[in-house]
C-alpha positions as CSV (number, residue, x, y, z in Angstrom):
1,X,-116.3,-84.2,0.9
2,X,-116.1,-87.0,-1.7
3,X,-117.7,-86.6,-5.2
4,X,-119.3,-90.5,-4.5
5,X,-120.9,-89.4,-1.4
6,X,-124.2,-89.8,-2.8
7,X,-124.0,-93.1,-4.2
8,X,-125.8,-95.7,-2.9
9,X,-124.0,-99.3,-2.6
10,X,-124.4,-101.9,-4.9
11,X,-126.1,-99.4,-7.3
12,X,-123.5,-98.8,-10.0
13,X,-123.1,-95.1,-11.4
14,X,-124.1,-93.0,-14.3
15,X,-121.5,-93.7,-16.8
16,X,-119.9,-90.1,-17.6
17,X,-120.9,-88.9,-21.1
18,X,-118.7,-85.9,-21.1
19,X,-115.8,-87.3,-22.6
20,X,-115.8,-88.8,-26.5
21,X,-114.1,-91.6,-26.0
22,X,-114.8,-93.9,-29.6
23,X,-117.1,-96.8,-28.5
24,X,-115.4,-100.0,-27.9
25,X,-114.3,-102.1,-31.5
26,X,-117.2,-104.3,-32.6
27,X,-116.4,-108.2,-32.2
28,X,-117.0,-109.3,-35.5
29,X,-117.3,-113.0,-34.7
30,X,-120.1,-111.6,-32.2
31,X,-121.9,-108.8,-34.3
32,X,-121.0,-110.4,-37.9
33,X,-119.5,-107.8,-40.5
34,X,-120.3,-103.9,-41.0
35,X,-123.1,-103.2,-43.8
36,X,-121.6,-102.1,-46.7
37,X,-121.2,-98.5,-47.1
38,X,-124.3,-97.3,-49.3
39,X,-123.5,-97.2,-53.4
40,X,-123.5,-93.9,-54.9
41,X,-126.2,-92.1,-56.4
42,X,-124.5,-92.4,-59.7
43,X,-124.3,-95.7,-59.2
44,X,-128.5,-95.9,-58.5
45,X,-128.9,-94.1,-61.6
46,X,-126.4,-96.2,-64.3
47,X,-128.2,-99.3,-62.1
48,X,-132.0,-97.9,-62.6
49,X,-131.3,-97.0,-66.4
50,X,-130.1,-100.5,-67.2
51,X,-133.0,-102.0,-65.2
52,X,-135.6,-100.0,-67.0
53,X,-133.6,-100.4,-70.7
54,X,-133.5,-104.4,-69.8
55,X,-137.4,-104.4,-69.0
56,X,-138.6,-102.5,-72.4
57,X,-135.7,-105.1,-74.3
58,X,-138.4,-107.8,-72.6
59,X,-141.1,-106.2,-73.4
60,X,-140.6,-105.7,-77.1
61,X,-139.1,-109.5,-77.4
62,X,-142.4,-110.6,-76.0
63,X,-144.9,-108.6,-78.0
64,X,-143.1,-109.8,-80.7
65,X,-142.8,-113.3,-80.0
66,X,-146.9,-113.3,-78.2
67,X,-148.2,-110.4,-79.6
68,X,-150.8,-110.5,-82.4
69,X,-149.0,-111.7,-85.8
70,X,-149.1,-109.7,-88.4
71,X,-150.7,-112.0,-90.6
72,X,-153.3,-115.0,-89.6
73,X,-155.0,-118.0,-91.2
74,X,-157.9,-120.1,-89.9
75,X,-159.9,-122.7,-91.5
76,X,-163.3,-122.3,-92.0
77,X,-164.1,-125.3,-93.6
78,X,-162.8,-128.8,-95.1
79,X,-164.0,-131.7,-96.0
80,X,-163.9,-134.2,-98.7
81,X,-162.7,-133.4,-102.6
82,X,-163.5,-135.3,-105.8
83,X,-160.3,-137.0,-105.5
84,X,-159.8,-139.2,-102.8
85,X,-156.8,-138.4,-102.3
86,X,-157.1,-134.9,-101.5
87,X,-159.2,-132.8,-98.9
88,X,-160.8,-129.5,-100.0
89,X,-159.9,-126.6,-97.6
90,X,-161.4,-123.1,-97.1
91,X,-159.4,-121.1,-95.0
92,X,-159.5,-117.2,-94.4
93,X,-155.9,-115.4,-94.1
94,X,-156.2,-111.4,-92.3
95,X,-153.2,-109.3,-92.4
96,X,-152.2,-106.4,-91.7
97,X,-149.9,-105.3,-95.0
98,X,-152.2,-106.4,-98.1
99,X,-150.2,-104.8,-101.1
100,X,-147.5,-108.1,-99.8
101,X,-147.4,-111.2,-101.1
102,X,-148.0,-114.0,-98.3
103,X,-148.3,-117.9,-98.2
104,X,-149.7,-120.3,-96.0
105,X,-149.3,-124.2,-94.6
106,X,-152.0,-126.2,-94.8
107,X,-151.9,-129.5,-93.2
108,X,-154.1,-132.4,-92.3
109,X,-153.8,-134.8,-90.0
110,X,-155.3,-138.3,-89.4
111,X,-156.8,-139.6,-85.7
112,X,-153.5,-140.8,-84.2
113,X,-151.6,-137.1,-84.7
114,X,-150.0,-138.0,-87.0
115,X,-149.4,-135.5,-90.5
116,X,-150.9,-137.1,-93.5
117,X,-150.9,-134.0,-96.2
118,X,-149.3,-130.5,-96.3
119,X,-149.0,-128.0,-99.0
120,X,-147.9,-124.5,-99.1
121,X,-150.5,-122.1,-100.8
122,X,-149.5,-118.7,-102.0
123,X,-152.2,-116.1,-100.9
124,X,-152.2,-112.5,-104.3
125,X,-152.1,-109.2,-103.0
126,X,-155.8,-107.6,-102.1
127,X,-157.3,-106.8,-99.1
128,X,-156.6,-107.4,-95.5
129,X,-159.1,-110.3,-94.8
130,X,-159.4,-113.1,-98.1
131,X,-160.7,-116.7,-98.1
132,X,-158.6,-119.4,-100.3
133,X,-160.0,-122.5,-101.2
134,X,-157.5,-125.2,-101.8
135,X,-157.3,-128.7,-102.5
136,X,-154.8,-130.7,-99.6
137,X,-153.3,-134.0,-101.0
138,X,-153.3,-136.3,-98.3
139,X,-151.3,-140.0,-97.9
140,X,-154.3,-141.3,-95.5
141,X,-158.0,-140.4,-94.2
142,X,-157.7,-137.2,-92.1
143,X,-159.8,-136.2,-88.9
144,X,-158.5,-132.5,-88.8
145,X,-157.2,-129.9,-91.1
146,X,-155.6,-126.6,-90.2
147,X,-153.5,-123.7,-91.5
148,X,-149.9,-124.4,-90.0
149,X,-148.8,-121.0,-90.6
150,X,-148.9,-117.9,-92.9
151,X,-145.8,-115.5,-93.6
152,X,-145.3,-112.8,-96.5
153,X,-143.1,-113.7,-99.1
């Protein structure tokens, strides 16, 4: 007796699994290209290194460029001087390194933005937090005055 005895028509067979024939090739117009093979675990680690070496490089540039300064100025008050040319200005200055020399900008400026009086005022060694009175020449009347910046010298 046959070995396809007991198929039924139109029904198509099991296919036979017993011999390891390689699959058929892969159209690669049809299926696209293979993944690429998987990169080596050295690779992961040189790759994970520089990824956690370039985030602290970020992080350090940051807090120094947005981190708390190490030296700060604020006004606390101005207003008009004996001369009236100049504006008196009280400003506090906190830092963090004392024993340094430092100096601040002062400026003024009048309603329409524009800078009417600056002057650079050095700030002695002392303590961390010191209030400076100075006197700010200024070309016009001024609506605002603030410290610019401070830095140690």
């Amino acid at each position: 007796m046959s070995t396809d005895a007991h198929m039924t028509p139109g029904i198509p067979s099991e296919p036979d699994h017993s011999s390891h024939e390689q699959p058929p090739e892969r159209s690669a117009e049809r299926y696209g290209r293979r993944a690429r093979p998987m990169p080596s675990r050295r690779t992961v680690i040189i790759g994970a290194v520089v990824t956690v070496l370039a985030g602290l490089l970020v992080a350090v540039v940051g807090y120094r460029n947005l981190g708390d300064p190490p030296i700060d100025g604020k006004v606390l008050s101005w207003g008009p001087a004996l001369d009236p040319h100049q504006l008196s200005v009280r400003f506090a200055v906190h830092r963090d390194h004392p024993d340094q020399r430092a100096a601040c900008v002062l400026r003024a400026r009048a309603r329409d933005g524009a800078e009417v009086g600056r002057l650079e005022i050095e700030v002695p060694r002392g303590t961390a937090d010191v209030a400076v009175t100075a006197e700010l020449p200024i070309s016009s009347p001024a609506v605002v005055a603030e410290v610019y910046s401070c830095m140690y010298r």
